[in-house]
N, C-alpha and C positions, 0 to 999 in steps of 0.2 A: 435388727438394726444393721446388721454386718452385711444382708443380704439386699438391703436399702442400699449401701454405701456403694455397696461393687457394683451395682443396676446404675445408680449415679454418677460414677467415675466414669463404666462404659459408656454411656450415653454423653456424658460429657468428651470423651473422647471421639467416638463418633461425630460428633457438630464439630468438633475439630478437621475431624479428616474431609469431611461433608464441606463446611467454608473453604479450604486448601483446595481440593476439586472444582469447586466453581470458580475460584480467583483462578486458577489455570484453565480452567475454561472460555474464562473473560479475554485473558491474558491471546491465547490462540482465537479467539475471534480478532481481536486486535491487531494481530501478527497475520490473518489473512485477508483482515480490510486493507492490510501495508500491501501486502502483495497484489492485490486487484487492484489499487491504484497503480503501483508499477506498470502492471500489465496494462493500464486503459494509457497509462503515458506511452508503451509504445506501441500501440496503439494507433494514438493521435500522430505519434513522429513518424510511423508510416505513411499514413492516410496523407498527412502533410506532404513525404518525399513523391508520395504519387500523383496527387493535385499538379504538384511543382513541375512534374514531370508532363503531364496535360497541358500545363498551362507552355512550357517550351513547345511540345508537339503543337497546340493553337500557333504559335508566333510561327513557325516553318510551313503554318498551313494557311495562315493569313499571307506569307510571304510568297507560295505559291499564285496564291488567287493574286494577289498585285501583281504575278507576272503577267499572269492570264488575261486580265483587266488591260495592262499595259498593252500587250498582242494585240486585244481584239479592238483596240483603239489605235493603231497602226503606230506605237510609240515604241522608241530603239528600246529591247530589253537593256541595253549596257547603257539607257541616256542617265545622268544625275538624278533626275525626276524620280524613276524607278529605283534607283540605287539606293537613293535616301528612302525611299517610302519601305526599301526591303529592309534596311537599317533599321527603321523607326520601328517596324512590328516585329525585327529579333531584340530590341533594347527593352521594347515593353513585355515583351513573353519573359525576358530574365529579371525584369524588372516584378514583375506580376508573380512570376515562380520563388525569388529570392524572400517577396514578402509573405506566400502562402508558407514558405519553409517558416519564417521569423513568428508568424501568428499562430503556427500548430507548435514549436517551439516552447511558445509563453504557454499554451496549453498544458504542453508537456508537464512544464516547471511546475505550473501548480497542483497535478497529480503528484508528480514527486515530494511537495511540499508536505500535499497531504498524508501521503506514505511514510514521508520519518514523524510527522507527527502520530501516527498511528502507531510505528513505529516504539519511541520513544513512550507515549500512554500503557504500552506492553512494558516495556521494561519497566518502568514505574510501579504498572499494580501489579507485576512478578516479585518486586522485591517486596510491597507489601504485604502479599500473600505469603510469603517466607517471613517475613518479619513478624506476622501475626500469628502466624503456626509457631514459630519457636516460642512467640512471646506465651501463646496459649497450651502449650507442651511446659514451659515453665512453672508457668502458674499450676499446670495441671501435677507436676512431680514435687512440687512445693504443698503444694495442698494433702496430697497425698501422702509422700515423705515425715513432712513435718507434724501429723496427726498421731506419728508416735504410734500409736499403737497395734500391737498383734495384732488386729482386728485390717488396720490400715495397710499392714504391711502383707497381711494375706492375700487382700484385697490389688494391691501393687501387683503382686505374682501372679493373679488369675489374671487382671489384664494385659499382665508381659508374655500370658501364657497363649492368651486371644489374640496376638498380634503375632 
């Protein structure tokens, strides 16, 4: 019976140790889905500054071709005509890049959303996982402890001895 008990304690100790390793296991999957969405938000906030930046280089290169347009239509580079039309496609190229910035932005945001939610589900079943290791380490030196007997208490020392 004695050799029952000690087989039973270790093993119960064991699935102790065994659920604590998986809940940290959960716990660092968690904490690296955080981080990959981080990373995909800048990511997007890149990819965003770079569009934006295309989208200005289009507006300086529509605004070329209006000059070229204007030349080979025998019209004054300096007339108003030209002037406004070179206006109009550098207002729309910052117009076009300010909202390519705004819409990788909202992107951004909701990768980050997702990353403290990931975030935050880590801490949660971190503390679980400690709080059920203690609670199961408890129960486990209650059970033990309070069994009273030589037999129990042998039993206690081979597993303090196994650890």
């Amino acid at each position: 019976m004695c050799v029952v008990e000690a087989v039973n304690a270790v093993t119960e100790f064991m699935d102790l140790n065994q659920q604590k390793i998986k809940g940290n296991y959960y716990t660092q999957q968690l904490i690296n889905q955080g981080k990959e969405s981080e990373n995909n938000a800048a990511i997007v906030r890149q990819e965003g500054i770079e569009k934006a930046r295309r989208e200005k280089l289009n507006a300086i290169l529509n605004m070329a071709k209006t000059k070229t347009n204007a030349a080979s239509n025998n019209l004054a580079l300096s007339s108003e005509t030209v002037l406004n039309l070179e206006q109009d496609n550098l207002q729309e190229g910052k117009l076009n890049a300010l909202n390519t910035l705004k819409s990788s932005e909202r992107k951004a945001e909701q990768y980050i959303n997702s990353a403290n939610n990931y975030y935050q589900k880590a801490a949660l079943n971190s503390y679980q996982t400690k709080m059920n290791y203690r609670k199961g380490m408890i129960n486990f030196g209650t059970k033990t402890l309070l069994g009273g007997t030589s037999a129990n208490m042998s039993n206690l020392s081979m597993i303090a001895s196994l650890l």
